[in-house]
Steps between C-alpha positions, in 0.01 A plus 500: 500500500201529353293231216531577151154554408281228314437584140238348317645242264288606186812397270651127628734386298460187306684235388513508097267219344748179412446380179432053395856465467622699827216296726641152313848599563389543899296211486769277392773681711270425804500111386859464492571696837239262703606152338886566385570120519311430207574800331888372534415165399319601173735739400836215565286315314450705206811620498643097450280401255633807272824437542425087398277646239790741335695219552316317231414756262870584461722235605343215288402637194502178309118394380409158696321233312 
């Protein structure tokens, strides 16, 4: 069986430019994948204090003196 012949590569391919908010996004992604304990933590975190914080926007509407 014989080689396919070598072609000179005078048109590579590349990869399309990523814009700020694409190299942010992969930035960040590449946070949370190496350190997912603290990502969990923050994000529990956030999620109670929104919950205690709708809490009392809307369950004690009274005005406190």
């Amino acid at each position: 069986m014989r080689k396919p012949a070598n072609r000179p590569d005078s048109r590579k391919r590349r990869a399309p430019k990523r814009g700020h908010m694409a190299r942010i996004a992969i930035g960040a992604g590449g946070l949370i994948a190496r350190n997912p304990t603290i990502t969990g933590g923050a994000t529990a975190f956030l999620v109670t204090l929104g919950f205690i914080s709708a809490n009392a926007l809307w369950y004690q509407p009274q005005v406190h003196d």
